[in-house]
N, C-alpha and C positions, 0 to 999 in steps of 0.2 A: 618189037622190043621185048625181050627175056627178062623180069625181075626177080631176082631172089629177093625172098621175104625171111629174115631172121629173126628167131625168137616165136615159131609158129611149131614148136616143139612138142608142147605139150599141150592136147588139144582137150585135157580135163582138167588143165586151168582154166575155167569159165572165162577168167578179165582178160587176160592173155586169148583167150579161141575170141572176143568179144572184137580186139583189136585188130589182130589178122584178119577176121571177117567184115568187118567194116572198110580197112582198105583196100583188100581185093577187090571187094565189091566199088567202092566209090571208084578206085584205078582205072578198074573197068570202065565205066562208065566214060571216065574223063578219056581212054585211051585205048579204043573198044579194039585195036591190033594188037594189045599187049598179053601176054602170057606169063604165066609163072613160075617159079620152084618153091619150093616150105622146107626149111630143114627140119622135116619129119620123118621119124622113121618106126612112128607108134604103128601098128598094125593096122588100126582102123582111124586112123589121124585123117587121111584125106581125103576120105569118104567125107568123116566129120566137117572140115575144112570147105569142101567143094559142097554140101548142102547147106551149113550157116552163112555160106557168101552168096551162094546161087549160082557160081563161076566154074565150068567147068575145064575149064584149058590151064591148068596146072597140076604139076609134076612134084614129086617129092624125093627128097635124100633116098628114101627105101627103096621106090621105084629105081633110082638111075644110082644104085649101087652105095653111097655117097656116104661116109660115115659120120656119125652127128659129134663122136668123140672117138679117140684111140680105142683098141682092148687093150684093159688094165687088169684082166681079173689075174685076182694071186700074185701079184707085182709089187716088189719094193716100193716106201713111198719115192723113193728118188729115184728108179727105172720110171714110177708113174710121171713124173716130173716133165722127165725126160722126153718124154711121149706125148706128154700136154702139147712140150714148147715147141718138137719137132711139128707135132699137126698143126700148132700156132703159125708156125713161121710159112707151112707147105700148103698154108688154107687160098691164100689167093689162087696159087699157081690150080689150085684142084678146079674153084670153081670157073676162073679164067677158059678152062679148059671146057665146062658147059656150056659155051656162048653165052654166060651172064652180060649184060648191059649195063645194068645198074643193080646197085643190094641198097635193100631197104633194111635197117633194125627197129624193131621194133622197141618203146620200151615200154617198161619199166624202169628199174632201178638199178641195171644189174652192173652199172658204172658209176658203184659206189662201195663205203667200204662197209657197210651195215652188216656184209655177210663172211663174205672171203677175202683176203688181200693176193692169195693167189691166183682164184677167178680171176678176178679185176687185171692181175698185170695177164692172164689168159686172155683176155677180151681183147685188151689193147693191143696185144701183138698179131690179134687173127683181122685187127682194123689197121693196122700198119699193111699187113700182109697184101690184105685187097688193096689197099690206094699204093704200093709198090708197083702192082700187076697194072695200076692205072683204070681201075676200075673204079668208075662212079657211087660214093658211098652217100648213102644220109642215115642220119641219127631220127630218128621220128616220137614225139610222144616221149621227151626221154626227162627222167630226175638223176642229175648228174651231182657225184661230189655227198658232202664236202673231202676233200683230201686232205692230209697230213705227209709233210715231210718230202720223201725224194717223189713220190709219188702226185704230187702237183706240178712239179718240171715234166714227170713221163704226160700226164694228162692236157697240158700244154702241148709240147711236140706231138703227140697223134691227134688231138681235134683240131687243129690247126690243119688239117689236111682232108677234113669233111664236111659235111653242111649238115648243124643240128638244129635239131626244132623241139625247146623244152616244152614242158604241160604247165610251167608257171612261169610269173614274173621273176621270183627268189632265187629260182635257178637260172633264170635268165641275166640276172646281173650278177650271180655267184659267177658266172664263168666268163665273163664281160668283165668284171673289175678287179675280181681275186684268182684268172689264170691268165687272162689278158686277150682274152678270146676278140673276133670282130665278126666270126661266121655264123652268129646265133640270133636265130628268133625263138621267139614266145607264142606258142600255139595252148591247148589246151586237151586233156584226155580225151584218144578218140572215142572211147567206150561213152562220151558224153553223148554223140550220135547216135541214130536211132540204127538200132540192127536190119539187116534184109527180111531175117523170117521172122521182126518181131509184131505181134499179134496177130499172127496169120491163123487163120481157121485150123488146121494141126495142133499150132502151138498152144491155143485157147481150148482143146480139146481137152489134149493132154493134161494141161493144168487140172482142167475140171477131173479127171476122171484123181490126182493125187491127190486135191483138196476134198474130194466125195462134197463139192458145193462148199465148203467151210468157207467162211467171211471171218472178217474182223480180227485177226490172226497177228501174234507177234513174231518175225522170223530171228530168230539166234544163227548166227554163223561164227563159231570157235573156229579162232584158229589153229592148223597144226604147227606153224611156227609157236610154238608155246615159247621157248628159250627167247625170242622176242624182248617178250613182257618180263619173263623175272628165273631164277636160277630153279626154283622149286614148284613144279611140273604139278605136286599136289597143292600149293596155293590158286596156281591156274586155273583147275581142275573145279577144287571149293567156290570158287567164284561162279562161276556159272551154274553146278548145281544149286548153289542156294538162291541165286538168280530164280532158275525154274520154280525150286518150291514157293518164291515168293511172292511169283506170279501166278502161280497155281493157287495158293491162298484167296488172289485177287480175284481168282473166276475168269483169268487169260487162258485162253488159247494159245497156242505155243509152235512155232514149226521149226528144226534143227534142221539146217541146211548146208551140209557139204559145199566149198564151193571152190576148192582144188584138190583133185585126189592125183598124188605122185606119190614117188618112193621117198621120198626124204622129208618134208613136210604134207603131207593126207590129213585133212581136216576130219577126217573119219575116224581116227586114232583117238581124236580128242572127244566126239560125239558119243565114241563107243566106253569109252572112259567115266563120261558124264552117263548115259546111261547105266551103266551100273553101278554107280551111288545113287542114284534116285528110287523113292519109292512107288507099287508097282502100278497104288492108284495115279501116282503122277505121269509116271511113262507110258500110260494105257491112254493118257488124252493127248498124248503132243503127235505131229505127223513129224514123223522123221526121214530128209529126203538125203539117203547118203551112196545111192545109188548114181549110176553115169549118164546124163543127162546133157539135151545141146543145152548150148548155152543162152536161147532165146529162151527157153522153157525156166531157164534158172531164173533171166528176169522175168519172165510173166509172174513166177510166186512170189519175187519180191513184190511187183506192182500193186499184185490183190495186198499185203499186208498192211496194217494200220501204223507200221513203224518197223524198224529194220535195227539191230545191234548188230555190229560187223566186228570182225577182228583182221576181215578183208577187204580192200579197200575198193575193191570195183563191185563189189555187191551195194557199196556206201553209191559208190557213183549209178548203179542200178536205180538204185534206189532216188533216187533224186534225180534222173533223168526221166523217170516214170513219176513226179511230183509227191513222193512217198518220205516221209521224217527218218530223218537216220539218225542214230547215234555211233560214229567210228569210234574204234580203238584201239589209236595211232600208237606206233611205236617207233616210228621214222618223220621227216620230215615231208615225204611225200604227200600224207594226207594232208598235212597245213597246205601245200603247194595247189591239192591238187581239189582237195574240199572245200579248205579254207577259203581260198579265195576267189569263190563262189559271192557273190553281194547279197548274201542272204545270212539270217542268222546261223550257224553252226554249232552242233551240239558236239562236237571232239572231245573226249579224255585223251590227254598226254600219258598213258599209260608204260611206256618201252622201258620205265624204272623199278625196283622193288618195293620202295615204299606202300604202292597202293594195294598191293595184293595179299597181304599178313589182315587176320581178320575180318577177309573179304569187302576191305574199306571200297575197293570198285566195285563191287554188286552194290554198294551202296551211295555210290554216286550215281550207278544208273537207274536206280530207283528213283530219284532224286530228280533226276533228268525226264524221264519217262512222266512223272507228277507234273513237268514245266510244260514238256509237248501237249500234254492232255489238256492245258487249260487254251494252248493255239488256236487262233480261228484258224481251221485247217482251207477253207474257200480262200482265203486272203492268203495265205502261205504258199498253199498252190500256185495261185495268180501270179506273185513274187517270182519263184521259183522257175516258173513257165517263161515269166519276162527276162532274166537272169540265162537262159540257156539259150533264149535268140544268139546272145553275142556271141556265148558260147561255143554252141554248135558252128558259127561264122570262121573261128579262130580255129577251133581242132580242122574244119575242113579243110584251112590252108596249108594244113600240111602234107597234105595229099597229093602227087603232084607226077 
């Protein structure tokens, strides 16, 4: 059996490389004749891909020619258009032509309108395309919606013709009662799973040699969606540096951790930003990891940290999968879906509005927040936490399949 895996694109999205890797590997297991493809076509994507899964019998876009989008460069927006919707419409008949079996998508979110309304009708038409060709489609892991307008008839007509498996309950009846769906289960984030290489003697090496031994550490993860949270990039910005000094104050330790480096949103943009408003005694004590890194090694430095501020949502799920305190901050509905509804307390700021960002009122709720965690019995939380991701781990794994 040939699986295409989609959404294994970009392999220095740590959540995204966390999720690919997890079900290669578990597929594997379950279907030790299966083989795969990744629409990748990063230069060193499958290298990356084939050592966090441990699976070697897959193939990528790059390898077998395969384009991940049209060439647009220098093109009108409306020749680019054009070009999207042809490669949309011509996406089954390409990989049909693979011997694909069945395609897996991976998600996230990215059938929703959070970001693009173009993307979105692009996705829909390249999952029309495959279930035309009659090829076996599922949705995995996915935060669907919400929709507005003509675009909840289109989202109707194409999932009606695949088998999805959301990360929550919310979305599980969003698309059950308000598109009128019947082909939907409730599974939960596979990143809740434990990774193939995670604390393997390499990975445990490595950590040690970034931390040089450091304990007791808070990790920061900015994110490069800045536009997210609020219009004005320098409110963003002021937040988190006076975060740092505030904590610097405290006598914290501090680690800035990278934890998707792309062209369009690079959490490194932001880091780099924040370092240089800071002063030089404060950026001479924090470990700054903005460097390219597998993705087992990202969670090993969450797991040493004493608490986790994310502005990424699978560093949060890192984080809590390794029984470590998080504080997200949510700018979408996925983290409620996908944190929230976790049966343990949840420290989430609803941050995705402007209110909170003028006079860095959220550096000051996470201070606030940070005061709550510290009085935790952290042994009783763990214990919680640990009991809470039996189910868990139960449910993400049934999406596997």
């Amino acid at each position: 059996m040939k699986i295409l895996i989609m959404r294994a694109s970009n392999t220095m999205n740590y959540g995204a490389l966390m999720m690919v890797a997890i079900y290669i590997a578990k597929c594997k297991e379950k279907n030790p004749n299966a083989s795969f493809i990744v629409d990748n076509v990063e230069k060193n994507g499958l290298n990356r891909i084939k050592f966090e899964s441990g699976v070697e019998e897959i193939e990528s876009f790059n390898e077998l020619g395969v384009k991940l989008r049209p060439d647009c460069e220098g093109d009108s927006n409306i020749l680019k258009l054009f070009k999207y919707l042809k490669y949309s419409v011509l996406f089954g008949s390409s990989i049909k032509a693979l011997g694909v079996d069945k395609v897996v998508q991976l998600g996230g979110d990215d059938f929703s309108e959070y970001y693009s309304i173009k993307a979105l009708v692009i996705e829909f038409i390249k999952i029309l395309s495959l279930t035309w060709k009659g090829i076996n489609t599922t949705l995995v892991g996915q935060t669907i919606g919400p929709f507005r307008s003509w675009r909840i008839r289109l989202a109707r007509f194409v999932f009606d013709k695949v088998k999805i498996y959301t990360r929550d309950e919310n979305c599980k009846n969003y698309l059950i009662k308000e598109i009128g769906l019947t082909n939907v289960e409730s599974s939960k984030d596979l990143a809740y799973l434990p990774l193939p290489k995670q604390g393997s003697k390499d990975v445990v090496g490595q950590a040690d040699l970034i931390l040089n031994y450091a304990s007791e550490y808070i990790t920061l993860v900015p994110s490069g969606l800045w536009k997210s949270y609020t219009d004005k990039r320098d409110d963003y910005i002021s937040n988190w540096v006076d975060l740092i000094n505030e904590l610097h104050e405290r006598n914290e330790k501090v680690m800035l951790l990278a934890h998707v480096i792309s062209d369009t949103s690079d959490d490194r943009k932001a880091i780099d930003s924040i370092l240089k408003r800071l002063p030089v005694g404060v950026k001479d004590r924090l470990i700054v990891v903005d460097q390219v890194i597998s993705a087992a090694l990202a969670r090993e430095l969450i797991s040493r940290s004493r608490l986790v501020i994310s502005g990424r949502m699978h560093a949060c799920v890192s984080a809590l999968q390794t029984l470590t305190p998080t504080i997200p901050l949510s700018y979408s509905i996925k983290f409620k879906g996908v944190i929230g509804e976790l049966p343990v307390e949840n420290y989430i700021i609803e941050c995705g509005h402007e209110e909170l960002w003028p006079k860095v009122q959220l550096k000051n709720k996470v201070i606030d927040l940070i005061d709550k965690i510290d009085l935790l019995d952290i042994k009783d939380f763990r214990e919680r936490v640990s009991s809470a991701l039996s189910e868990v781990e139960i449910k993400s794994a049934k999406q596997i399949i």
